[in-house]
C-alpha positions in Angstrom: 0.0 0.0 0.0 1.7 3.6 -1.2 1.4 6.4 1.2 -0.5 9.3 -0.7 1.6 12.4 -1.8 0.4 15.1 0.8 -1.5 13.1 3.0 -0.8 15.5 5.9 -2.0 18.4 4.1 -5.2 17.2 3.0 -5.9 15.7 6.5 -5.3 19.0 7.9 -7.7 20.5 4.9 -10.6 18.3 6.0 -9.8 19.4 9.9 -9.9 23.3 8.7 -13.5 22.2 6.7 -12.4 20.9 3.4 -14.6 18.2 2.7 -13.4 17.9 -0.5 -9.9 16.3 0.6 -11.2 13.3 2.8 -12.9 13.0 -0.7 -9.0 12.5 -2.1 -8.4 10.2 1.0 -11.4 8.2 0.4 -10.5 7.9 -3.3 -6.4 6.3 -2.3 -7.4 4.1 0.4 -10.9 2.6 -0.4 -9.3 -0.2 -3.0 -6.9 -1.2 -0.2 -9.7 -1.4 2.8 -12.1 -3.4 0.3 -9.4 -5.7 -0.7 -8.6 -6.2 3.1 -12.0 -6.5 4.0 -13.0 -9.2 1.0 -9.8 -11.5 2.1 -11.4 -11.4 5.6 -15.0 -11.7 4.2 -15.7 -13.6 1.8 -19.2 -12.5 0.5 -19.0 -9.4 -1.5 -22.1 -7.5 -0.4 -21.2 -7.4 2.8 -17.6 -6.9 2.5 -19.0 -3.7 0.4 -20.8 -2.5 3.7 -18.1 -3.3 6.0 -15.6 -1.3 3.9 -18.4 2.0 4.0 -18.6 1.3 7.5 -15.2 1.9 7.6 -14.8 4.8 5.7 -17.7 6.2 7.9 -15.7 5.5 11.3 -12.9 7.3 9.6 -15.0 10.5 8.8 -16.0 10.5 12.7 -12.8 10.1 13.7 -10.6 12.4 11.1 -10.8 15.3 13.0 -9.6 14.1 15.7 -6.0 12.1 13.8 -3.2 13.4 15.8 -0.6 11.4 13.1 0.9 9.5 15.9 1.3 6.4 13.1 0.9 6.4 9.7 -2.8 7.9 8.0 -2.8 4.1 6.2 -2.0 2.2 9.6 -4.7 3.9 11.4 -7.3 3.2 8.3 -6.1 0.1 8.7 -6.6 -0.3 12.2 -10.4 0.9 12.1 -10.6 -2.0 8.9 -9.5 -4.3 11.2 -12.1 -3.6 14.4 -14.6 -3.4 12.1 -14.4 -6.6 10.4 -13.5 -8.3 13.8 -16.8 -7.0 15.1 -18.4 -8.4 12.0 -17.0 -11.5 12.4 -17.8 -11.4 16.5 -21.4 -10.6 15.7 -21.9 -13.1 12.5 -23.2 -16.7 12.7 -20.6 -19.6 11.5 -21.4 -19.6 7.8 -21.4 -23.0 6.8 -19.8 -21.8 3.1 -18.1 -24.6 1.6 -14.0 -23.8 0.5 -14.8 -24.4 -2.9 -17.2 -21.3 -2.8 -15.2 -18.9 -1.2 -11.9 -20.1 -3.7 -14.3 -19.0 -6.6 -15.2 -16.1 -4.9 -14.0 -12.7 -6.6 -11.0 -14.7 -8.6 -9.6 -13.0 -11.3 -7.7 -13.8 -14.2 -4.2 -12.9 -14.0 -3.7 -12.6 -17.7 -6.8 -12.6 -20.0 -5.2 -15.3 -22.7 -2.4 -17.2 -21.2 -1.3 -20.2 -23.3 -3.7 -22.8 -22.5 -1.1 -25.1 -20.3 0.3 -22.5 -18.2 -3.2 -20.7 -17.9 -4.4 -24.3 -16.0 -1.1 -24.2 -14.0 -1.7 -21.0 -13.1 -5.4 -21.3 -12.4 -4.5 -24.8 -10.1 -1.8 -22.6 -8.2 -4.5 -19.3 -8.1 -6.7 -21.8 -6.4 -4.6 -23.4 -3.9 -3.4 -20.5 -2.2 -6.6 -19.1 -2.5 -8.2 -22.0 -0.6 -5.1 -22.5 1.3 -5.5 -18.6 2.8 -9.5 -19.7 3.4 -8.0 -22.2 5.9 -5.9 -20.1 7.7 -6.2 -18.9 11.5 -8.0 -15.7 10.8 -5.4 -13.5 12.5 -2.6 -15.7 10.4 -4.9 -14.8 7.2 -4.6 -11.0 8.0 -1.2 -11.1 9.1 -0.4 -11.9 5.6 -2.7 -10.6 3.7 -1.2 -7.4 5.5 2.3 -8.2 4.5 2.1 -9.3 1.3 -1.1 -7.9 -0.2 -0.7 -4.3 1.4 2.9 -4.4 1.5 2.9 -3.0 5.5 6.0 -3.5 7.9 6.1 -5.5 10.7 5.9 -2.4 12.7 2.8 -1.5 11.0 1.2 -4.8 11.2 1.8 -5.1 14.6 0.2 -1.3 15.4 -3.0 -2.0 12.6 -3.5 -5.6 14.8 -2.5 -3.9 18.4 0.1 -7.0 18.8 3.6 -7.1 19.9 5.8 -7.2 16.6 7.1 -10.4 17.9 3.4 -11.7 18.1 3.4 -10.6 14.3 6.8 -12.8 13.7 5.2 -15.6 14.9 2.0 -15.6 13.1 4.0 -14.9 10.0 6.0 -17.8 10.6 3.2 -20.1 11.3 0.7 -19.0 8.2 3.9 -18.9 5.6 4.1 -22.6 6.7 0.9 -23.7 6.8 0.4 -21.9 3.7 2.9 -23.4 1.6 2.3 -27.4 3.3 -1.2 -26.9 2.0 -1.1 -24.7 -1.2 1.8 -27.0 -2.4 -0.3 -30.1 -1.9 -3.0 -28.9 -3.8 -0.9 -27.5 -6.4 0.1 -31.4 -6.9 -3.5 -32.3 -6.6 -2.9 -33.6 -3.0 -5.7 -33.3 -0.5 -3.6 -30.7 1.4 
């Protein structure tokens, strides 16, 4: 996740009554909450509200952002309590891993040669499905690192963990990830 150019500025705009700048903010961030928000929840809809929920915390609270961490670490942070609030207050779905592999999967390149597009596709899938079975805070951990491109540091003030708390659930998703994304790669069971 890249910082904004003039992040500071435009914060202090929207403190002095510039609505138009958290506008600007809005604009950066939003692609990186959703895409948080959708690896922690699978159905789209809803992933959709969380991520305006978020947005709307963040209005509340912009006026009060003393820049103690980083504008991106502290979205991030809200992202985070909401979605674990979500997930406090939501029923067990009984969604089967198939469904939430599918879910929101991309093509990486629209015509791939037809051998490495299915070699692709198998790998696409098995992390996918792989991530699904993670320990949730392992899953966001990673996703953090890796999809959002935040520091230890950060990860560890977004999640309000000890950075050696991070290290650890780092360690143990990376591994867990590649035992079962390599077995279904091979067309193991996992």
């Amino acid at each position: 996740m890249g910082a904004l150019s003039g992040e500071g500025e435009l914060v202090r705009r929207f403190q002095g009554g510039d609505a138009a700048a958290f506008e600007v903010l809005m604009s950066h961030y939003e692609p990186y909450v959703l895409g948080m928000v959708r690896r922690m929840v699978p159905d789209r809809s809803r992933a959709e509200d969380l991520c305006q929920e978020v947005f709307l915390k963040v209005l509340g609270g912009l006026g009060r952002f003393r820049g103690e961490s980083g504008l991106g670490t502290w979205i991030f942070r809200i992202a985070h309590n909401v979605v674990t609030d979500h997930a406090r207050a939501a029923e067990p779905a009984a969604e089967s891993l198939e469904a939430r592999a599918e879910e929101g999967l991309e093509p990486v390149d629209p015509a791939p040669p037809p051998l490495r597009g299915l070699e692709e596709e198998r790998l696409r899938r098995a992390v996918e499905t792989a991530m699904g079975e993670l320990v949730p805070v392992q899953r966001e951990v990673l996703h953090l690192l890796y999809w959002e491109e935040l520091s230890v540091a950060e990860i560890a003030k977004v999640l309000d963990l000890p950075e050696g708390t991070v290290k650890t659930h780092l360690f143990r998703g990376r591994r867990a990830l590649r035992r079962s994304a390599a077995g279904r790669a091979s067309g193991g069971d996992g």
